[in-house]
C-alpha positions in Angstrom: -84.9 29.9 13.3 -81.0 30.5 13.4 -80.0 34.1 12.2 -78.1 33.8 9.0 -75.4 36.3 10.0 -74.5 33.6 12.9 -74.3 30.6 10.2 -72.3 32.7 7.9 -69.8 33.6 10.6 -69.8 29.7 11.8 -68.9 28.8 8.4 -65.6 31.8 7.9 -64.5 30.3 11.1 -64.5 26.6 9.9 -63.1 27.8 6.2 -60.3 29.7 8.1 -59.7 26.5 10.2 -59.3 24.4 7.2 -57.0 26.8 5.6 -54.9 26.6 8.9 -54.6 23.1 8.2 -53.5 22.5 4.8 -50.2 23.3 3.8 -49.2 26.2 1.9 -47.9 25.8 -2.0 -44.0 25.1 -2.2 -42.6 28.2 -3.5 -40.7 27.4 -6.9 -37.0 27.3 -6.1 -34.7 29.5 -7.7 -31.6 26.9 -8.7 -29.6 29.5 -10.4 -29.2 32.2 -7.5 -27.7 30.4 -4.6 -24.3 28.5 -4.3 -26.2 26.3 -2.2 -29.1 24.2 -1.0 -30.3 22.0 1.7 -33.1 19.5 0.4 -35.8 18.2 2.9 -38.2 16.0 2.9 -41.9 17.9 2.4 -44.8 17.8 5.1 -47.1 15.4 2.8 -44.8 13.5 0.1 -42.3 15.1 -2.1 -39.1 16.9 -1.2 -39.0 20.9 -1.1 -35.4 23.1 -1.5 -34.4 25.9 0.6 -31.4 28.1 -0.3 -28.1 28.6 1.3 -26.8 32.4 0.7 -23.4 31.7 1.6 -21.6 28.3 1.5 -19.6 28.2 4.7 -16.4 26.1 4.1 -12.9 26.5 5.1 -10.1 27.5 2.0 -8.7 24.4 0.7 -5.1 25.9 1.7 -6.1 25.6 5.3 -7.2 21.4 5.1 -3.9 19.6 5.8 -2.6 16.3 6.3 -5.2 15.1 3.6 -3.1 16.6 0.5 -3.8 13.6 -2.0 -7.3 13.0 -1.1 -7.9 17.0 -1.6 -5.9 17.3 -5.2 -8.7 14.0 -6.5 -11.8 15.9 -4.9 -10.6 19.7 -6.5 -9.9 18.2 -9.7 -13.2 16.3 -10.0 -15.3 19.2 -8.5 -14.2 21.4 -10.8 -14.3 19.1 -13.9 -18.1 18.8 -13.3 -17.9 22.7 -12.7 -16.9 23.4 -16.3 -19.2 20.6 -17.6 -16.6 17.7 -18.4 -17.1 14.3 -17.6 -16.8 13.8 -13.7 -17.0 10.7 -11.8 -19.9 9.9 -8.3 -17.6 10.5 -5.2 -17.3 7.9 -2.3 -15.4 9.9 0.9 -15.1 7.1 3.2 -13.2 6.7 6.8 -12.4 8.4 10.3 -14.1 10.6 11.2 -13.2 14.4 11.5 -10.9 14.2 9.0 -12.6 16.6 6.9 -14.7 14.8 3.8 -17.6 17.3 4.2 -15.6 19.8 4.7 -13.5 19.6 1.5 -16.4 18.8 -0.3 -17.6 22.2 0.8 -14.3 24.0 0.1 -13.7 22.8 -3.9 -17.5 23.9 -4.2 -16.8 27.1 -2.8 -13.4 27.6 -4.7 -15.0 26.2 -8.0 -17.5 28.5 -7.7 -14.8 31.5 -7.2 -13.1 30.9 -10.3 -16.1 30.7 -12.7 -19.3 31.8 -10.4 -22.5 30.2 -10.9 -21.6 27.0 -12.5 -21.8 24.8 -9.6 -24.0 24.6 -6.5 -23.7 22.1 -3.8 -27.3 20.4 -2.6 -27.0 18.6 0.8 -29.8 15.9 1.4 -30.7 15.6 4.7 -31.3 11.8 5.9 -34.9 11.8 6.1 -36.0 13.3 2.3 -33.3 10.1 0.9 -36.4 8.2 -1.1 -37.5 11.9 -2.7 -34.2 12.2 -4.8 -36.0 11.1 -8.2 -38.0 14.2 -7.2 -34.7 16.4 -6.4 -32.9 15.2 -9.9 -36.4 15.5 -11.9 -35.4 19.2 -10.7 -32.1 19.6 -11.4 -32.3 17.9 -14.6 -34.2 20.8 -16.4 -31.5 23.8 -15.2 -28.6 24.8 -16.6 -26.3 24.8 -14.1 -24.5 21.6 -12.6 -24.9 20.5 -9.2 -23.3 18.1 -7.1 -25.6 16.7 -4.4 -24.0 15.3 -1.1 -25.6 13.4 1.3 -23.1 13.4 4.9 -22.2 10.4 6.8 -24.7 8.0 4.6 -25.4 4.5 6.7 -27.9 1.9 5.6 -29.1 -0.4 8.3 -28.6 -4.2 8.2 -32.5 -4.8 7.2 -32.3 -2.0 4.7 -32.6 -3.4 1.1 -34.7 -1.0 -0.5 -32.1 1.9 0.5 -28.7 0.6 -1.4 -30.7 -0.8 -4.5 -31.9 2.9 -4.7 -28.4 4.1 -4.5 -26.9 1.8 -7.3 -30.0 2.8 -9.5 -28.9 6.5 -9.1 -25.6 5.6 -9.9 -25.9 3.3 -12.7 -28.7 4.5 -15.2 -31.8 3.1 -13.6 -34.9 4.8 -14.8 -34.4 7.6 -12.0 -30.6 7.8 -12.6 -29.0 11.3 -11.5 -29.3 13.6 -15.4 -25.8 14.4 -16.7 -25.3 17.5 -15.0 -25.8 16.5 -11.5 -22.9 14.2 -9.5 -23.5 12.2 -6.1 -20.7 12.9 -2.9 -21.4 10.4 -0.1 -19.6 10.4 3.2 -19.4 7.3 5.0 -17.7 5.9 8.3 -17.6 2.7 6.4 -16.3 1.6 2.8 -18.8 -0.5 2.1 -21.6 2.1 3.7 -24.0 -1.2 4.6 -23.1 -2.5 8.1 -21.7 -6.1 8.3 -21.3 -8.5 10.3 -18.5 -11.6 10.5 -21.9 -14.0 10.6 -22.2 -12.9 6.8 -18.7 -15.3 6.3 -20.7 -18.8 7.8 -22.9 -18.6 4.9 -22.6 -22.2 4.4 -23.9 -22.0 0.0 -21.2 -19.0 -0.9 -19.6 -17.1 2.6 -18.6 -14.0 -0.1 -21.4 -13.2 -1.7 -23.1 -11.2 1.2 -19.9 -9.5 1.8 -19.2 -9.1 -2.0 -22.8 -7.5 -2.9 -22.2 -5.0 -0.2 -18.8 -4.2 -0.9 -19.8 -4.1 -4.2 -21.8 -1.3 -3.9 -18.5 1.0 -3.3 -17.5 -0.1 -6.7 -20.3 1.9 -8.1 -18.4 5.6 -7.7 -16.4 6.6 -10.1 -13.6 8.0 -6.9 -13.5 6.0 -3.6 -11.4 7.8 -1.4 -10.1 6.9 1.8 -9.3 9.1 5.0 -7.5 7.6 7.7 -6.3 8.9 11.4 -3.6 11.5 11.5 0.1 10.7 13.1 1.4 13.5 15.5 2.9 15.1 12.5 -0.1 16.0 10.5 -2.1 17.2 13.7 0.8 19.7 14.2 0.8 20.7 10.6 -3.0 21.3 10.3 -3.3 23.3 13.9 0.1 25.4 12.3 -2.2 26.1 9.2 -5.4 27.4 11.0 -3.6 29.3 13.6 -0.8 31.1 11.0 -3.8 32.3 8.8 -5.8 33.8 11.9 -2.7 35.0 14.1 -3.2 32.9 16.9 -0.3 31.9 19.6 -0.1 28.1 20.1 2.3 26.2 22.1 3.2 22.0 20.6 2.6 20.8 24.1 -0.6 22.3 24.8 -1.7 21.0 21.4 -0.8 17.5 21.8 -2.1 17.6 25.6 -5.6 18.8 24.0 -5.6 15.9 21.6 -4.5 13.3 24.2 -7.3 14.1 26.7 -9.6 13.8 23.5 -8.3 9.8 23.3 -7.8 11.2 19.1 -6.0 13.5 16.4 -7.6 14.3 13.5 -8.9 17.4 11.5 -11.6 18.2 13.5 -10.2 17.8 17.1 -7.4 20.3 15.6 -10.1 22.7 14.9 -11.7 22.2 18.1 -8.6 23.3 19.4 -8.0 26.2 17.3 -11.9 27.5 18.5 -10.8 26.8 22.3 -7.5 29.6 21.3 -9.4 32.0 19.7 -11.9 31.5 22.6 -9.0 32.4 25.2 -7.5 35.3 23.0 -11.1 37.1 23.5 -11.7 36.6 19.6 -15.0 35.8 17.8 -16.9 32.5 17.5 -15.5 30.1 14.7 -17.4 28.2 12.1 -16.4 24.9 12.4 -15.1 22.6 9.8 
């Protein structure tokens, strides 16, 4: 006959297993204490937030070279900020030319001159078909919250992805609630790829194109960013490197853009790390 105290201990040993194995309860997320949060996809189904203590981003005195697209962001950011009526945000063009990281800034500075209004909530790519979830949430707080998702791409097959998106931002039955506001980034205005095959369609060659492009049309602000000239670069490297005492040298500057084969925002930070890097100074959040 099997002794009992082996069985029980068999059994602990199998309960503790299965414990092992199923996930543990999402904690209830605070949505009043952070400036920001980064929402995930959860381990079953579901999404899950985690809290940012500090919202890294740049001062909006040091983005250059992008001074109309910057004064349309600010003044929207801080619109929905105070609770007024604020448009969905499309950021759309080159890259490195700072659309996340203005986004971050008029957060930041929103929140500086009336703390805890706004938060920022970045979606990462994977927990995209959880965001009924995410604005179920953020529907019952007081507080309003603009959630970006960066560098949003739907694949050419993807149909399920953009009707989602023009349900959020046109009142579908799992619209974004009145306090919360969409920012997408995008390489691309229209965001789905195309293709010039889409112009032989032989019944109506615009209406592929159209649909797509159409999509765009749903945010309040489409804002383009485009390339740099010579000029700008300059202007932006001047900015970072007055307001952190660095020493830099026109020729050196353009030299480090050329062998980059690009100016913009970001290889003018790049830059600005690689000067702090040969004045011995500390490690640089990028932009």
């Amino acid at each position: 006959m099997e002794d009992p105290s082996a069985l029980t201990g068999t059994l602990e040993r199998i309960a503790q297993l299965l414990e092992r194995l199923v996930p543990p309860a999402p904690v209830a997320t605070d949505w009043l204490s952070a400036p920001a949060y980064v929402w995930s996809a959860g381990p079953v189904s579901g999404g899950f937030a985690r809290g940012v203590e500090r919202l890294e981003a740049p001062a909006l005195e040091l983005l250059r070279g992008i001074d109309a697209q910057k004064a349309l962001v600010v003044a929207n950011v801080n619109r929905l900020a105070m609770g007024h009526a604020a448009h969905d945000m499309l950021l759309w063009g080159s890259r490195g030319m700072g659309k996340s990281a203005l986004l971050r800034a008029s957060v930041a500075a929103a929140q500086g001159q009336a703390p805890g209004s706004i938060a920022l909530v970045q979606v990462s790519p994977e927990a995209l078909p959880t965001l009924a979830g995410l604005f179920a949430a953020l529907g019952r707080v007081e507080r309003h919250f603009l959630v970006f998702i960066d560098d949003l791409g739907f694949e050419e097959n993807d149909g399920s992805g953009p009707r989602a998106l023009r349900s959020w931002l046109e009142g579908g039955v799992e619209a974004r609630p009145r306090n919360v506001r969409l920012a997408v980034t995008s390489n691309r205005r229209a965001i789905v790829s195309r293709h010039l095959s889409e112009q032989d369609d032989p019944i109506n060659p615009r209406d592929a194109v159209d649909d797509r492009l159409a999509l765009a049309d749903r945010f309040g602000l489409s804002i383009g960013f485009h390339n740099c000239d010579q000029e700008a670069y300059l202007a932006i490297i001047g900015g970072y490197a007055g307001a952190m005492g660095l020493v830099w040298d026109e020729g050196d500057a353009l030299e480090w853009a050329k062998r980059r084969g690009a100016r913009s925002g970001r290889v003018a930070w790049h830059y600005i790390t690689e000067l702090a890097g040969r004045a011995g100074g500390r490690d640089l959040r990028g932009v």
